[in-house]
LUMVEXRO-553904 format. One record per residue (C-alpha): x, y, z negated; residue in three letters. Coordinates in steps of 0.001 Angstrom, whole numbers, plus 500000, padded with zeros to 6 digits. Each point is the difference from the previous one (the first is absolute). Example, Ala and Ser with C-alpha at 12.3 -4.5 7.8 and 13.67 -1.06 7.14 Angstrom:
2
512300495500492200ALA/501370503440500660SER/
***
This chain:
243
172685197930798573UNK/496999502181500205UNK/500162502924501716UNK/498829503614498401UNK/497271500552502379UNK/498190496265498996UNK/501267500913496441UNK/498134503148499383UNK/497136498611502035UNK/499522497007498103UNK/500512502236497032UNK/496842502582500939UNK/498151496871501062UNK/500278498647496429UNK/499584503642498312UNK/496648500335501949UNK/498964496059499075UNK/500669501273496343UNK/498255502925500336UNK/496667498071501404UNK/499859497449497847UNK/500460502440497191UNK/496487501726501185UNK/498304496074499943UNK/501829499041496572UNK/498201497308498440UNK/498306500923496499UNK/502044499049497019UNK/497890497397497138UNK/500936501186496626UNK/501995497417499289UNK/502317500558502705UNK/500692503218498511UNK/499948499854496239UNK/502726500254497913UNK/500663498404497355UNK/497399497341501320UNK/497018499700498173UNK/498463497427498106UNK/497588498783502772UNK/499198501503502916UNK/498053499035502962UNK/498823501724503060UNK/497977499818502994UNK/501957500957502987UNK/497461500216502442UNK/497768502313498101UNK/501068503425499860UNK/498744502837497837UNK/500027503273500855UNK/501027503214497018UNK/500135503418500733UNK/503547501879499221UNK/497898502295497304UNK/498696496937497292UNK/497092500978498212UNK/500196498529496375UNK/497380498855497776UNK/499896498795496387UNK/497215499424497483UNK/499919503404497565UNK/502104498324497520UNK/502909498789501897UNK/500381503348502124UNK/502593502246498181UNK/502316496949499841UNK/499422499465503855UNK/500018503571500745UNK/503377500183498144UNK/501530497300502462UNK/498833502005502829UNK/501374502915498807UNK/503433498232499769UNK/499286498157503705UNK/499523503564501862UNK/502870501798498039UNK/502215497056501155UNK/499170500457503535UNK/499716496561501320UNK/496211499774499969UNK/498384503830500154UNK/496505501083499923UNK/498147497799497585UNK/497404501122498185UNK/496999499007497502UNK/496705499609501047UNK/496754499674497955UNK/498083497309503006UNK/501398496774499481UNK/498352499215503350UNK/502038502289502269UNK/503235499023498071UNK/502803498673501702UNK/501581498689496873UNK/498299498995496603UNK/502398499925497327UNK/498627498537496304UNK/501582498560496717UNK/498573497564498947UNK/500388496695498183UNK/503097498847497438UNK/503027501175501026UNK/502355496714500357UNK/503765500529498226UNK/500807503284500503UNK/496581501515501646UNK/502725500663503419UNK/497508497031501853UNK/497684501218502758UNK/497753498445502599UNK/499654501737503096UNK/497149498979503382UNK/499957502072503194UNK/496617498835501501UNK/499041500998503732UNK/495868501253500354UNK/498030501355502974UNK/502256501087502921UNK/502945498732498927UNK/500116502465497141UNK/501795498976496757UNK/499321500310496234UNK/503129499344497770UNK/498764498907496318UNK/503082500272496944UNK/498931498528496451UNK/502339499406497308UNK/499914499854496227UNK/502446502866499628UNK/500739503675501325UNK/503172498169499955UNK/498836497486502398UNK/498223501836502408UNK/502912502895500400UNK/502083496485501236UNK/496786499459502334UNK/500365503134501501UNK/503807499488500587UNK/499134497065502015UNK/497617501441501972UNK/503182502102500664UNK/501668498185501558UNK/497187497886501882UNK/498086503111501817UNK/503104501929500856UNK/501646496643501558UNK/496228500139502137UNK/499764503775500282UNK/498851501276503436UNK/498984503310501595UNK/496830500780498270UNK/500268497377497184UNK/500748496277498638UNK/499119496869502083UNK/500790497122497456UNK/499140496472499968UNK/497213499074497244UNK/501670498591497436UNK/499583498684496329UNK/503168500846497022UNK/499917499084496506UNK/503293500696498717UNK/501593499752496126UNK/503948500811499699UNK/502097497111498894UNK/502070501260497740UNK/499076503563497930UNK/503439501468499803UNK/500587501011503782UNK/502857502935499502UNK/502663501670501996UNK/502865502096498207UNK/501583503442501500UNK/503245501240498464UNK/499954503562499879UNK/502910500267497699UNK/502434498979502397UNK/497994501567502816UNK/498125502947500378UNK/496737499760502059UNK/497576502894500227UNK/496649499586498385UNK/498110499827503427UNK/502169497159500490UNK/499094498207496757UNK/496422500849500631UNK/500116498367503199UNK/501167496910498711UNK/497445499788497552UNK/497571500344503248UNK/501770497162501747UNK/500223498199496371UNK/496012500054500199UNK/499453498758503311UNK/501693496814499110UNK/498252499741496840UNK/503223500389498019UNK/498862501026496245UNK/503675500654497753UNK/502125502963501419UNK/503629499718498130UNK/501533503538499566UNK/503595499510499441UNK/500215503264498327UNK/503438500398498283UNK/503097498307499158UNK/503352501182499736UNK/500133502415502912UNK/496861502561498599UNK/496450500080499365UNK/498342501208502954UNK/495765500321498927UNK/499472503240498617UNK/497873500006496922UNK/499165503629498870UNK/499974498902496318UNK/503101499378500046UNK/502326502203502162UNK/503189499274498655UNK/499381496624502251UNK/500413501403503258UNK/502123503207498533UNK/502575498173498713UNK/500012496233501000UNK/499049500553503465UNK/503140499847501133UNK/503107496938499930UNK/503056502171498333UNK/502964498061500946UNK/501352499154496069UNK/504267500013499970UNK/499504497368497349UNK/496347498315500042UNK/498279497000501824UNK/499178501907503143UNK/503877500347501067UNK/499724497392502042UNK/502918500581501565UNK/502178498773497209UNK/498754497256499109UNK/502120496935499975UNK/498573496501500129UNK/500980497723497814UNK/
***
């Protein structure tokens, strides 16, 4: 048996080995880290681009209030911060266009991160949809932050074209049955997005109340908020008999 003094030890050895190779962790390819998987999806692994943490975002003059809408929803939800428009294409660290046919339901996107001089990288998102290239961005997601680093994003190059296989992706919350807050809801749909799901179910009422206020209708929430335990109605459970 080993003793405590080799235990704890062997333990700080192996907390320190983490802890090293932690600071030397190998750069994550996109499709290491993507989830669902894409369509395709290649990368290079030894070429590395380089992003800053702030991404500065262009799009041609048409496409920019869809893509500064998606931004706007990216640095309220906290994950990625700090990206802006630009008007120079040149000093962009992302180009983001719509373009083309959208293909189904216009939720297809390609995405390209592309390494230049000094190692610094250039991340180009087309797709034929606002649709599309919101799920671009929630890809990107989840491939810088799995490649984040001190003062930016060190990713392997890499190459995505991506089309969901089936158009009804959906997820379904009962809130009759059990109360969760709205920041609660509202970070579901956040997590709902990441993974590109599309349908949110809200189990809204059955027999125990209605639980979504609707100001049009008060009596709703007034009245049939609440389960009243009936002496003679379905919801006296505890009588019933089986047959």
């Amino acid at each position: 048996m080993m003793n405590k003094g080799r235990f704890y030890r062997m333990a700080a050895w192996l907390a320190l080995a983490g802890f090293l190779n932690a600071g030397m962790a190998e750069m994550l390819p996109a499709e290491d880290v993507l989830l669902p998987a894409p369509s395709a999806c290649t990368s290079d692994r030894s070429a590395v681009a380089h992003l800053p943490l702030r991404l500065a975002v262009y799009a041609p003059e048409k496409d920019a209030p869809a893509v500064e809408a998606i931004l706007n929803v990216l640095n309220a939800q906290g994950v990625l911060s700090g990206l802006s428009m630009t008007r120079d294409r040149d000093s962009a660290d992302v180009v983001c266009s719509v373009e083309g046919n959208p293909a189904g339901t216009g939720e297809g996107y390609e995405a390209r991160l592309e390494g230049g001089r000094e190692g610094r990288g250039v991340l180009h998102l087309k797709a034929g949809a606002s649709a599309g290239l919101f799920y671009a961005w929630q890809s990107m997601v989840q491939v810088l932050n799995a490649n984040r680093t001190e003062d930016g994003f060190s990713v392997p190059v890499f190459s995505i074209r991506d089309v969901p296989c089936f158009e009804w992706r959906g997820i379904m919350l009962d809130v009759s049955r059990h109360f969760f807050t709205m920041a609660e809801v509202k970070r579901m749909i956040d997590t709902m997005s990441l993974f590109k799901l599309n349908r949110l179910h809200l189990h809204l009422t059955d027999g125990p109340g209605w639980r979504m206020e609707i100001r049009k209708y008060p009596l709703l929430t007034s009245m049939s908020a609440w389960r009243v335990p009936l002496a003679n109605g379905e919801w006296n459970w505890q009588e019933v008999k089986l047959a």
